[in-house]
PAZAPA-4460 file (N, C-alpha, C; in steps of 0.05 Angstrom, whole numbers, plus 32768, in hexadecimal, padded with zeros to 4 digits):
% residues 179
    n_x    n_y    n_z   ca_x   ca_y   ca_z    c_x    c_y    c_z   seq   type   mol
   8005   8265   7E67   801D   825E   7E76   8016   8247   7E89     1      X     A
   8021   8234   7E87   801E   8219   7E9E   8034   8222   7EB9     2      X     A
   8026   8229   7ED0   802B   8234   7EE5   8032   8216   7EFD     3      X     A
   8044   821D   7F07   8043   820E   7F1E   8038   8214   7F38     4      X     A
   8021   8202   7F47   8014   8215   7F57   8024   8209   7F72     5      X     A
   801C   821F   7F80   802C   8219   7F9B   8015   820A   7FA6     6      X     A
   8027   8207   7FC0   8014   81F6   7FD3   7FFC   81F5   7FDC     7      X     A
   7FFB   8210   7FE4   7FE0   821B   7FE9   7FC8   8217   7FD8     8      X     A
   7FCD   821E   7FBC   7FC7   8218   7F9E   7FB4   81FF   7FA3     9      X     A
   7FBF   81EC   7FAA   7FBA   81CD   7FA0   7FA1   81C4   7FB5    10      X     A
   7F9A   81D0   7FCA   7F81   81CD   7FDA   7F85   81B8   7FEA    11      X     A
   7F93   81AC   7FF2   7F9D   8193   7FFB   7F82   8191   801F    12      X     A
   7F7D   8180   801D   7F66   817B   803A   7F80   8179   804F    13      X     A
   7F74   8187   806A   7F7B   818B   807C   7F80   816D   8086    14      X     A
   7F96   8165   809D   7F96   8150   80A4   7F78   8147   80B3    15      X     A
   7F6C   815B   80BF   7F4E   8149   80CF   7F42   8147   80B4    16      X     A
   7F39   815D   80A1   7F31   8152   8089   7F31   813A   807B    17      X     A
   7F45   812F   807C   7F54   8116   806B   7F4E   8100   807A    18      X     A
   7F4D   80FE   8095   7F42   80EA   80AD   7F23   80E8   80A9    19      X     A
   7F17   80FA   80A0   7EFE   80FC   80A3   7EEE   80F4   808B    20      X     A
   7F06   80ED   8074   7EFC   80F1   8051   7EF3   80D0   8051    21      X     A
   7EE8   80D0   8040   7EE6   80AF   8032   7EF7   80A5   802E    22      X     A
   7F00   8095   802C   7F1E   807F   8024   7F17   806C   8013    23      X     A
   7F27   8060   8002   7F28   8049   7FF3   7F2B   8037   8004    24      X     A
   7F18   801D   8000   7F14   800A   8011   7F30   7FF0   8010    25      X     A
   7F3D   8003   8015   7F66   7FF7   8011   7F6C   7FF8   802C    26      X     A
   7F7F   7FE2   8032   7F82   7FE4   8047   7FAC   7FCD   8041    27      X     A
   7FBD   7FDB   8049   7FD5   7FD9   8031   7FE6   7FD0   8055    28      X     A
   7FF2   7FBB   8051   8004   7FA9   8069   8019   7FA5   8066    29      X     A
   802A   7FAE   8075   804B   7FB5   806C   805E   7F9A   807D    30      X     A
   806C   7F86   8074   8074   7F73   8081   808A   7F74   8087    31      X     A
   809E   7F72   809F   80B8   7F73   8098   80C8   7F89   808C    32      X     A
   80B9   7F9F   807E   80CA   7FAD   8070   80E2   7FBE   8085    33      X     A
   80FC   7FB6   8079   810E   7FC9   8087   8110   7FE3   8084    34      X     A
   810F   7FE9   8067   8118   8012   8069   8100   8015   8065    35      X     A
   810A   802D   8082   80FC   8043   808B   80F1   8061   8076    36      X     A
   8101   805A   8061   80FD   8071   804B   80E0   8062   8039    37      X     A
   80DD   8048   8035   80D1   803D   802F   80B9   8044   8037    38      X     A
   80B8   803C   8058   809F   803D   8063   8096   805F   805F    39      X     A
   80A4   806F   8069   80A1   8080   8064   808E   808E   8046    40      X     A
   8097   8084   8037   808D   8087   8011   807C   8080   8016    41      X     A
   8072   8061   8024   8059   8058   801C   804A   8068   8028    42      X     A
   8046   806E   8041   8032   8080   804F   802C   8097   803F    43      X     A
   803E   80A2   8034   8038   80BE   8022   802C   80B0   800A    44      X     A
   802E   8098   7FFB   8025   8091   7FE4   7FFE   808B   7FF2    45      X     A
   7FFE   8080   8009   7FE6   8076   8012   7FD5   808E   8015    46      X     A
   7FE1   80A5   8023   7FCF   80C6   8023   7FC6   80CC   8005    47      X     A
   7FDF   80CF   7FF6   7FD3   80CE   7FDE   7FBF   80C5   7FD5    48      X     A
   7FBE   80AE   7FD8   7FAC   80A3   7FC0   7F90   8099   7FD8    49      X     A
   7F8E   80A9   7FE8   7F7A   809F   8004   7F76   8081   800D    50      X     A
   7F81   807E   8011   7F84   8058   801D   7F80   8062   8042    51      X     A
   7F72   8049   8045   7F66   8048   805D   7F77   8048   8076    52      X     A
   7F8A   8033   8073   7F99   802A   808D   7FAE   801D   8083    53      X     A
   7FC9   802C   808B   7FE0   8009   808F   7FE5   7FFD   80A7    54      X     A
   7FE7   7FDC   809F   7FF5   7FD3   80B1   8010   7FD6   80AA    55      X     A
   8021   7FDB   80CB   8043   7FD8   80CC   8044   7FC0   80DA    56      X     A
   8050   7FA4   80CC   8059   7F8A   80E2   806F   7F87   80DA    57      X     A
   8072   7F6C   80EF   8087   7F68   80F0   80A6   7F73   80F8    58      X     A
   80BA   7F7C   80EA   80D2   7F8C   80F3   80C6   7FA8   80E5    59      X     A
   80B7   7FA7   80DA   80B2   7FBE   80CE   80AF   7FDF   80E2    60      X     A
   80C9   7FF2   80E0   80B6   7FFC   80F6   80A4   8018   80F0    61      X     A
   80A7   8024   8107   808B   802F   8112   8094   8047   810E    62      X     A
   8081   8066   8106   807F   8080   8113   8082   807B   812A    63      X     A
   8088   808F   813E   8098   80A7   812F   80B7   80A1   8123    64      X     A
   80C0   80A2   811A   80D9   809B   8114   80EE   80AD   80FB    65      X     A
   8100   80BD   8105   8102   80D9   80F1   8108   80CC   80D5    66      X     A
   8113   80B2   80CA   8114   80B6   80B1   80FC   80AB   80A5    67      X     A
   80EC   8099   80B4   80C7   809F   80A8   80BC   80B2   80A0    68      X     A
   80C3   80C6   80B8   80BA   80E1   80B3   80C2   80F1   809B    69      X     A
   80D5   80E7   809A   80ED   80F3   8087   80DE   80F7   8064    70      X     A
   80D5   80D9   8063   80C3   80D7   8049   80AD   80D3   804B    71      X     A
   80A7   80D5   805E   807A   80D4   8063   8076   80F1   8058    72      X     A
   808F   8100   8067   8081   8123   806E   8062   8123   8076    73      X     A
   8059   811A   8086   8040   811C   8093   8030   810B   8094    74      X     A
   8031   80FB   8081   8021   80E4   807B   801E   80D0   8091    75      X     A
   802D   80CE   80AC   8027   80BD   80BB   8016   80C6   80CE    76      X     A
   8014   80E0   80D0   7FFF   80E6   80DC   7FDC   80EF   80CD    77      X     A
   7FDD   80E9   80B0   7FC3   80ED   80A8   7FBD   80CB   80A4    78      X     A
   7FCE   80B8   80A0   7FC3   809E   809D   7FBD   8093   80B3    79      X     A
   7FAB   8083   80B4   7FAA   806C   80C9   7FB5   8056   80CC    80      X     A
   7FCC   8050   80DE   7FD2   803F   80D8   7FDC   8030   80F5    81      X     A
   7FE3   8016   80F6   7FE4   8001   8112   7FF6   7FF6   8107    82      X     A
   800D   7FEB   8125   801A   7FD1   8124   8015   7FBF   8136    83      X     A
   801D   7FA5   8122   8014   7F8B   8123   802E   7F80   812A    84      X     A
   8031   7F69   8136   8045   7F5D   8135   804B   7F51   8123    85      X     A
   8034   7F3C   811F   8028   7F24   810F   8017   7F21   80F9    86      X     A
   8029   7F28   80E3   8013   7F32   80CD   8004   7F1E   80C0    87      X     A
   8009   7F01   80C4   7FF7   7EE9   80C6   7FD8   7EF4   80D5    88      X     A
   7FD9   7EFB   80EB   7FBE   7F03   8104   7FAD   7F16   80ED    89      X     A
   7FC5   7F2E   80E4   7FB0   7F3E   80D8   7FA3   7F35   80B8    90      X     A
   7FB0   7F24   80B3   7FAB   7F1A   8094   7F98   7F07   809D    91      X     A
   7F8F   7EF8   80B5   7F7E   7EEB   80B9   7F5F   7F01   80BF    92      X     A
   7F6A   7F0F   80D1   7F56   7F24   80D3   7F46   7F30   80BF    93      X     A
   7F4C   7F3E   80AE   7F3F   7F3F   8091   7F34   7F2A   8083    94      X     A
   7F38   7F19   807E   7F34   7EFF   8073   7F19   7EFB   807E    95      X     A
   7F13   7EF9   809C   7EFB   7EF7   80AB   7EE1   7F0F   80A5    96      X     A
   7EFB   7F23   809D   7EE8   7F42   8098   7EE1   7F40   8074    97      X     A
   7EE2   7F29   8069   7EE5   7F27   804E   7EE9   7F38   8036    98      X     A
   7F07   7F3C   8040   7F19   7F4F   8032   7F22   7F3E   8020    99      X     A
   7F27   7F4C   8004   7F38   7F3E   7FF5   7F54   7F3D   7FF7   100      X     A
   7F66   7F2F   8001   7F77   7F27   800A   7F96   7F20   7FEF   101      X     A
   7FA3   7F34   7FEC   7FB6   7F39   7FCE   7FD5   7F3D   7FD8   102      X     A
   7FD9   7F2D   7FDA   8003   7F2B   7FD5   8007   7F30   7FC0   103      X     A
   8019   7F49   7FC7   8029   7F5D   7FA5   8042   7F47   7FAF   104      X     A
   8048   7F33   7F99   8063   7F1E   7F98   805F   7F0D   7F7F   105      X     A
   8070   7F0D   7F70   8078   7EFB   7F63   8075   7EDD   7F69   106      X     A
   805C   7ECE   7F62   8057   7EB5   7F62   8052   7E9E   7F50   107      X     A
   8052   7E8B   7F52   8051   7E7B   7F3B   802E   7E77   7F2F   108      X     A
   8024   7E8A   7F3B   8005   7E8A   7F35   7FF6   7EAF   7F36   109      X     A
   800D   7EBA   7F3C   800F   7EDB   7F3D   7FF2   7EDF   7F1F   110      X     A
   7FED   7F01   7F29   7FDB   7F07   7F09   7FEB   7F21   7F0C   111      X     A
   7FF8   7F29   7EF7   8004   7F3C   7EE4   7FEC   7F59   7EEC   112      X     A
   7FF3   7F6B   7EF5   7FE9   7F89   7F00   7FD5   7F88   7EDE   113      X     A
   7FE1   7F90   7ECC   7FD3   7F98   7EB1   7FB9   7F83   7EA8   114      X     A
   7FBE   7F6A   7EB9   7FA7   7F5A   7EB2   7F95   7F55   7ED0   115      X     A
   7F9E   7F64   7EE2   7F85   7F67   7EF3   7F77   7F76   7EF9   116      X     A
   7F5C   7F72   7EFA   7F45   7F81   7EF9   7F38   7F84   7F1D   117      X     A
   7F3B   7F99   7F25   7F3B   7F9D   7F47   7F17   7F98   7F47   118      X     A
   7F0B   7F89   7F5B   7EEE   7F91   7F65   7EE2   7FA6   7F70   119      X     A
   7F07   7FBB   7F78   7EF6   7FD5   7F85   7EEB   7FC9   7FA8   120      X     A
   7EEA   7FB6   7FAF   7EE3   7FAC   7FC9   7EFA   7FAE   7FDC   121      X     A
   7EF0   7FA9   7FFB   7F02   7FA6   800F   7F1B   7F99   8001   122      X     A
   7F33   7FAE   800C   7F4F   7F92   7FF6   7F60   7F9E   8015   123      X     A
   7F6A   7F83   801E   7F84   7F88   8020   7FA2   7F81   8015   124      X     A
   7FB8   7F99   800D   7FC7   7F92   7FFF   7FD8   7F8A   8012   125      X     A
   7FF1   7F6F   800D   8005   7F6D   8023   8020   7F70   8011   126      X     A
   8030   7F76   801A   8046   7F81   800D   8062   7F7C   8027   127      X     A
   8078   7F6A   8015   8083   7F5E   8028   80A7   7F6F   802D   128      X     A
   80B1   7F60   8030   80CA   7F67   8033   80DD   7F6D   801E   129      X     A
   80F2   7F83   801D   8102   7F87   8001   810A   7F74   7FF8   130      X     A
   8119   7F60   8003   8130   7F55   7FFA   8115   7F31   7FF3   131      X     A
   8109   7F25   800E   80F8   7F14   800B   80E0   7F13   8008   132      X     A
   80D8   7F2A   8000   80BE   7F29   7FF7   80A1   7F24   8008   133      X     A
   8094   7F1B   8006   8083   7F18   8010   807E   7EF1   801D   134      X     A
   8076   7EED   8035   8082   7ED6   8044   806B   7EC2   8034   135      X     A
   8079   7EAA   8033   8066   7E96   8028   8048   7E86   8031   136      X     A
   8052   7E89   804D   803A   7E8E   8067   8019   7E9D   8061   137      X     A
   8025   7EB5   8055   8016   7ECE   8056   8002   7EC9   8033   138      X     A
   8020   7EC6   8025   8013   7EC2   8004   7FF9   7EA8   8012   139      X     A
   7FFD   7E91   8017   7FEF   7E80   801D   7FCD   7E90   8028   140      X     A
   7FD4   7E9E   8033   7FAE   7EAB   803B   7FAE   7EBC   8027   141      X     A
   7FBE   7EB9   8013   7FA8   7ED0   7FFF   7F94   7EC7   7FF0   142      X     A
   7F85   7ED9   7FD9   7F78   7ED0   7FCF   7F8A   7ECE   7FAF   143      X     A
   7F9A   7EE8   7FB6   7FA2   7EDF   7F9D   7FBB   7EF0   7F9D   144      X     A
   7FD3   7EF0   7F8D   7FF2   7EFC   7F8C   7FF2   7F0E   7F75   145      X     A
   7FFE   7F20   7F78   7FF6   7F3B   7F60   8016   7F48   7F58   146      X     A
   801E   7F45   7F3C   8033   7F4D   7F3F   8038   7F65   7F28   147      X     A
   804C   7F71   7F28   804F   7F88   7F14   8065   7F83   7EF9   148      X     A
   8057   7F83   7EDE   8075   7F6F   7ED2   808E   7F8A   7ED7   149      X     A
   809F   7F77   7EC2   80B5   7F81   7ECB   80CD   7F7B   7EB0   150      X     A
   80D4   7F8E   7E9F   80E5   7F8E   7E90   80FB   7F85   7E86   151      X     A
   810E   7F94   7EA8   812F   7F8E   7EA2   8136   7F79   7EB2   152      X     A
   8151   7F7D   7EB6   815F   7F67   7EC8   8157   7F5F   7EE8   153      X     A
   814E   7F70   7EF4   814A   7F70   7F14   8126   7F69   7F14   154      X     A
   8128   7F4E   7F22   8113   7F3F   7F2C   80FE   7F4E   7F45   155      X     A
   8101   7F66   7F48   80EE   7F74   7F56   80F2   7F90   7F5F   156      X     A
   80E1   7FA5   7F63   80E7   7FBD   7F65   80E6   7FCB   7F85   157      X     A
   80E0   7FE2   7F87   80EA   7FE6   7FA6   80CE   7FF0   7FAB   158      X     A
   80C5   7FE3   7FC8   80B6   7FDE   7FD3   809E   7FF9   7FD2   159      X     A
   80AC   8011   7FCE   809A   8027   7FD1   8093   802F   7FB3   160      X     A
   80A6   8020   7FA6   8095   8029   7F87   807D   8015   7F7D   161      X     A
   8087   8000   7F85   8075   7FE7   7F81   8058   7FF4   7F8F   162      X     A
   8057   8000   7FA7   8040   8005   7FB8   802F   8019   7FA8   163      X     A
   8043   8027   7FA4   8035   8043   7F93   8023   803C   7F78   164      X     A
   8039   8024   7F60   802D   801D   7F43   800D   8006   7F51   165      X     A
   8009   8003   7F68   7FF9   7FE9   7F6B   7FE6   7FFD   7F6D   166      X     A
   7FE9   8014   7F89   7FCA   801E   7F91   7FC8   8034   7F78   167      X     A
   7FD5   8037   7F6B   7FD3   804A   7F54   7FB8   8044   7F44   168      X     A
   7FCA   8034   7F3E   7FAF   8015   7F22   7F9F   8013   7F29   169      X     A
   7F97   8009   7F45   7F81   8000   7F56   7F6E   8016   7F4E   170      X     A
   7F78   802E   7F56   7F6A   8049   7F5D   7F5E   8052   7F3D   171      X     A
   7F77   8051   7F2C   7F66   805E   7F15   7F56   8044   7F03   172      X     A
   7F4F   802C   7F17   7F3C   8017   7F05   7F1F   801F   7F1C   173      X     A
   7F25   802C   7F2E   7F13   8030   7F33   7F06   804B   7F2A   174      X     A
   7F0B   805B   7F2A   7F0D   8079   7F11   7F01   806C   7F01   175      X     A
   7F0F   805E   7EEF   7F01   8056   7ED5   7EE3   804C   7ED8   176      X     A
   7EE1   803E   7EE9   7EC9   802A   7EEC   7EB3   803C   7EF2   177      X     A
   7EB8   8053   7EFE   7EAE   806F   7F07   7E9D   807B   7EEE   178      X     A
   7EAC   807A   7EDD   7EA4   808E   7EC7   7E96   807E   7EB5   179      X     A
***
C-alpha cells in the first residue's frame, strides 16, 4: 500500500536545525517584486531546497507581513534573509565576493536553463519584477542571463514558479555531479 505519511513521518529539521545545516552556496535577490504571495512561495521554495539567504529590495516588501506569511508558512523565519534598498549595492557586493552573478530574464544573449551547466559555486540569482522583469542596470553586472524556455503564448511565467524550476535544476545538477 503507498501510504501518505503525515507530518511527523517526514523528519523535517527543526527551525535551529535548518539555521545550523549546510546550505547551497545560493544566495536568490528579489527586485521590485510586488505580490506578497510571491514572496512568500519563494521563501518556502528557498527552505526547501536549502538556499542560503534572500535579498528583499527595492518595493519589494518585508516579513512580517500576514499574506507573506500566508505562503511562506514559516519559511521566513528559517531563511536568512535582509533588505536592501538598492539592489545595484548588493549586486555589486557579491561581484567583489566573486559570486557568480545570473539574471533569470529573457535577453538577447540569455542561455536556455536545459543548456546550462551550473559550477555549483557562490551564485547569486537576481530575479526581477512580474510585469518588468529584471532592470537593465542590474542585467548589466551580470555575468550572464538565464532563462527558462517557454512553449505557449505568454512571454513569461510567475515569479515563484520561475524561482522554484531555476533552484530546482541548479540543485539536482548538483546531485548529479554528486554521484
Amino acid at each position: 500500500m503507498n501510504k501518505k505519511l503525515k507530518l511527523e513521518e517526514l523528519n523535517r529539521l527543526s527551525i535551529e536545525d535548518f539555521k545550523k545545516s549546510a546550505k547551497d552556496p545560493i544566495i536568490v535577490l528579489l527586485d521590485n517584486v510586488r505580490s506578497l504571495n510571491n514572496i512568500g512561495s519563494v521563501f518556502r521554495t528557498c527552505d526547501a531546497m536549502g538556499i542560503s539567504k534572500v535579498y528583499l529590495c527595492g518595493i519589494t516588501a518585508q516579513p512580517p507581513h500576514r499574506e507573506i506569511r500566508k505562503t511562506a508558512i514559516g519559511a521566513t523565519k528559517s531563511v536568512d534573509w535582509e533588505y536592501a534598498e538598492n539592489a545595484l549595492e548588493i549586486i555589486k557586493k557579491y561581484k567583489k565576493l566573486n559570486y557568480s552573478l545570473i539574471a533569470v530574464e529573457q535577453t538577447s544573449k540569455s542561455i536556455s536553463l536545459e543548456n546550462y551547466a551550473h559550477n555549483m559555486g557562490k551564485t547569486l540569482l537576481i530575479f526581477g519584477n512580474e510585469i518588468d522583469g529584471v532592470s537593465q542596470n542590474l542585467i548589466d553586472e551580470c555575468d550572464i542571463s538565464l532563462e527558462i524556455p517557454q512553449y505557449g503564448t505568454k512571454h513569461s511565467m510567475n515569479i515563484s514558479v520561475t524561482t522554484g524550476i531555476i533552484i530546482w535544476t541548479l540543485k539536482m545538477q548538483k546531485l548529479s555531479n554528486q554521484r
